[in-house]
C-alpha positions in Angstrom: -3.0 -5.4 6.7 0.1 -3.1 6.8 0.4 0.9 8.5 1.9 3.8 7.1 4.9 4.1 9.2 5.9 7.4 9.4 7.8 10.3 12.1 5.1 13.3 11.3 6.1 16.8 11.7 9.8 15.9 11.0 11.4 17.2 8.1 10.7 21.1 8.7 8.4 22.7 5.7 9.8 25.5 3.7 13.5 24.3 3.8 13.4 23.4 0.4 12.8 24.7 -2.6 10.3 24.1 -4.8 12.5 23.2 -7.6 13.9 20.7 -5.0 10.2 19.7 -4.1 9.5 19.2 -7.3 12.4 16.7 -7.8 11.3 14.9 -5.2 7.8 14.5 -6.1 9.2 13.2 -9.7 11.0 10.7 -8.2 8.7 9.6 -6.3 6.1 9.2 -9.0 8.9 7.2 -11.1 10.2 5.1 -8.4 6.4 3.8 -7.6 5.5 3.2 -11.2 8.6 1.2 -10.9 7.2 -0.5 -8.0 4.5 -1.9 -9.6 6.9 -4.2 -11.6 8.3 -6.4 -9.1 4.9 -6.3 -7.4 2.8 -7.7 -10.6 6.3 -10.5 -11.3 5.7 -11.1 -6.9 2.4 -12.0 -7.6 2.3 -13.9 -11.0 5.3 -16.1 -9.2 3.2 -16.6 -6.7 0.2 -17.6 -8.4 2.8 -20.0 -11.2 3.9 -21.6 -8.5 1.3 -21.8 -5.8 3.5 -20.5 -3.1 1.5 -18.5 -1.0 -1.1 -21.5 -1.5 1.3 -23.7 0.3 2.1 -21.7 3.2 -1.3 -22.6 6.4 -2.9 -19.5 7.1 -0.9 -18.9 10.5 2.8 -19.8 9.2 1.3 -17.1 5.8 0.2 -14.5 8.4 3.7 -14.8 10.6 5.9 -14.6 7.4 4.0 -11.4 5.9 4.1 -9.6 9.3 7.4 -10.4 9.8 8.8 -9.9 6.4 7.0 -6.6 5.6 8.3 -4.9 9.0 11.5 -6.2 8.5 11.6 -4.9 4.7 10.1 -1.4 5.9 13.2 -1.6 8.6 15.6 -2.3 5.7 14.3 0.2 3.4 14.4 3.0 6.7 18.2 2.3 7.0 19.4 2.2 3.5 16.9 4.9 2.2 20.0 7.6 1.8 22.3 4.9 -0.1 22.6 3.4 -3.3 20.8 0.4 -1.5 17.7 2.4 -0.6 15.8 1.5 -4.4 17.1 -2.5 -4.8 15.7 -3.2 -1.6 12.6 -1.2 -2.2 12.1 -2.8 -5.2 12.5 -6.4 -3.2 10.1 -5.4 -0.6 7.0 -4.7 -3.5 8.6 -8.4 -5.0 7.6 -9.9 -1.5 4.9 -7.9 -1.2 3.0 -9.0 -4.4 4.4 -12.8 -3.6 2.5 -12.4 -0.4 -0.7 -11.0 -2.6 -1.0 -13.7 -4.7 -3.0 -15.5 -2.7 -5.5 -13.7 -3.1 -5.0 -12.5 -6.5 -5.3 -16.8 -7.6 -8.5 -16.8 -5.7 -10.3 -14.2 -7.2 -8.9 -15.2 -11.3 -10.9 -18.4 -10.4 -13.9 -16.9 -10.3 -16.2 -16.7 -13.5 -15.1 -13.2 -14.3 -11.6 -13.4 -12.1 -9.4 -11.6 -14.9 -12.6 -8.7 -15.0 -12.3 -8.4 -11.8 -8.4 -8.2 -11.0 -8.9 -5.1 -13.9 -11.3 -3.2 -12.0 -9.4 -3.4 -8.7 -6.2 -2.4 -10.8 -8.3 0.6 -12.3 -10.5 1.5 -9.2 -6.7 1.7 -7.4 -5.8 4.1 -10.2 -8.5 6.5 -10.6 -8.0 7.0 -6.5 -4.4 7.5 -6.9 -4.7 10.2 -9.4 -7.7 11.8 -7.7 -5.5 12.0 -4.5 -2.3 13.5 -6.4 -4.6 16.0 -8.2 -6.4 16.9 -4.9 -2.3 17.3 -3.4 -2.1 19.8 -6.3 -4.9 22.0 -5.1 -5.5 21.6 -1.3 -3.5 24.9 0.0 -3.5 23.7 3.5 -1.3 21.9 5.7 -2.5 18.4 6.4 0.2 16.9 8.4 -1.9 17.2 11.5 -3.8 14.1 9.4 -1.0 12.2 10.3 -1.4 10.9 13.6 -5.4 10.1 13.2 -4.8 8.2 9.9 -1.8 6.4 12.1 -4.2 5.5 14.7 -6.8 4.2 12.4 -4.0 2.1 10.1 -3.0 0.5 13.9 -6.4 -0.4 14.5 -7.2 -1.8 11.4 -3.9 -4.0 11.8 -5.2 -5.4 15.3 -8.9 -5.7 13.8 -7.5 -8.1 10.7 -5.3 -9.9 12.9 -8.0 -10.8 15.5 -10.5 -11.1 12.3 -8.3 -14.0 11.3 -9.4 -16.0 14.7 -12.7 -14.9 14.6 -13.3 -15.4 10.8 -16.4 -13.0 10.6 -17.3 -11.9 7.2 -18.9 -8.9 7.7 -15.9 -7.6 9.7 -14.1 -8.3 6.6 -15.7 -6.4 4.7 -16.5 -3.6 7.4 -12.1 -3.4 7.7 -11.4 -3.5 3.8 -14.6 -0.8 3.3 -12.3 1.2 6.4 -9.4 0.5 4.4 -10.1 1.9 1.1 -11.3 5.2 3.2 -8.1 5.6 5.1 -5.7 5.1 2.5 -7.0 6.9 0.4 -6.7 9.7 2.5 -2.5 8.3 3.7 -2.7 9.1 -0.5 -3.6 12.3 0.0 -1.7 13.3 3.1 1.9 11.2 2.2 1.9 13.0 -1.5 1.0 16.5 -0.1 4.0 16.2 2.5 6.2 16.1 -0.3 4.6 19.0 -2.2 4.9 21.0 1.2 8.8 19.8 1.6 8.1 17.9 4.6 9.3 14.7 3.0 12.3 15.1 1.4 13.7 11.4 0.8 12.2 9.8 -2.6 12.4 6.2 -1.2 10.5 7.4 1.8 7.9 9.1 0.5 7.3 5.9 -2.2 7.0 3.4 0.3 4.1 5.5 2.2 2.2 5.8 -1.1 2.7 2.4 -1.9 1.9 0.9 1.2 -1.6 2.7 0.9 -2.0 1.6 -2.8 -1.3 -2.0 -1.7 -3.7 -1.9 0.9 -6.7 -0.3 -1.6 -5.7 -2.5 -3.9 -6.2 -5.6 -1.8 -9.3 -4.2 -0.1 -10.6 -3.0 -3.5 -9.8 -6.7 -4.9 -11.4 -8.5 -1.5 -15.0 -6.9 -1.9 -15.1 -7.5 -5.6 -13.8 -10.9 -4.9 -16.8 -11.1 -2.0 -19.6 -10.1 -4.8 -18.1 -12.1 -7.7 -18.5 -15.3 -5.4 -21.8 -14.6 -4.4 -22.4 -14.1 -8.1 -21.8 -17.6 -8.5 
């Protein structure tokens, strides 16, 4: 489980234009449909060549921690150079490599392929009901910020100590909590830029990404959950 990591309040609103907005918001929409390229090749890499299969569950769970932080602290000090996309774009590589786990799992199932598709489209439909809802909210919702941060921190510590306890209905419980909160990190991370409190492209697409990811994998873990018990 990853966080939105985020200053809030930073960037003050209203010192851009909305011309320059605008640009931004492009951007972003282009860089993170770029994204998803490196993330699908992660994951069928992955899955060709049973990679995350190999790694024990503890040694998986150390390298994803420690490789997503450290990706999100690469992408933080490079984000103003010509660096910033390339090691974006590696960071959604690793982070579909680290997804295919679970993506192998699921196309085992009866109707895997089915249900990889309606993950994939369940993920879309909330991303573009979140950017249309950024286009007509009028309100400020950076004070969203700190609450949703709080509930992505605690839904980190619940799936790491759900991965000693092994309960299944707290599974399900954190992925249903999930889906909720980032959808609304969505919501909140796309409006900032249409407010001109993010101003930095690469920024703004790893926070939108990040939350896609995570209702993507939550999305794909409960259909996963009711396809097996279909069998």
């Amino acid at each position: 489980m990853n966080e939105n990591i985020q200053v809030y309040g930073s960037p003050q609103a209203g010192s851009t234009t909305v011309t320059e907005r605008n640009q931004v918001l492009r951007n972003t929409y282009w860089l993170l449909a770029l994204s998803m390229v490196p993330t699908v090749l992660g994951a069928w890499a992955g899955i060709a060549t049973g990679f995350a299969n190999a790694l024990s569950p503890g040694i998986g769970l150390m390298l994803f921690l420690g490789g997503a932080f450290g990706f999100m602290f690469a992408i933080e000090k490079t984000k103003n150079s010509a660096a910033g996309v390339p090691v974006l774009l590696a960071f959604t590589f690793f982070m579909g490599l680290m997804l295919s786990r679970l993506v192998g799992s699921v196309l085992g199932l009866a109707n895997g392929a089915g249900l990889v598709m309606t993950a994939f489209a369940g993920t879309g439909m909330i991303f573009l009901g979140m950017a249309s809802l950024s286009s007509i909210i009028k309100r400020d919702l950076s004070s969203m910020g700190k609450w949703l941060f709080v509930g992505a921190i605690m839904l980190l510590v619940a799936g790491i100590a759900n991965f000693f306890i092994q309960s299944s209905a707290l599974m399900i419980t954190i992925a249903v909590l999930a889906i909720g909160i980032f959808t609304a990190f969505i919501l909140h991370d796309l409006k900032r830029v249409k407010d001109g409190h993010e101003t930095n492209y690469i920024t703004a697409t790893l926070g939108v990404y990040l939350s896609l990811f995570n209702v993507f994998q939550s999305l794909l873990l409960l259909l996963g959950i009711g396809g097996g018990r279909e069998e």
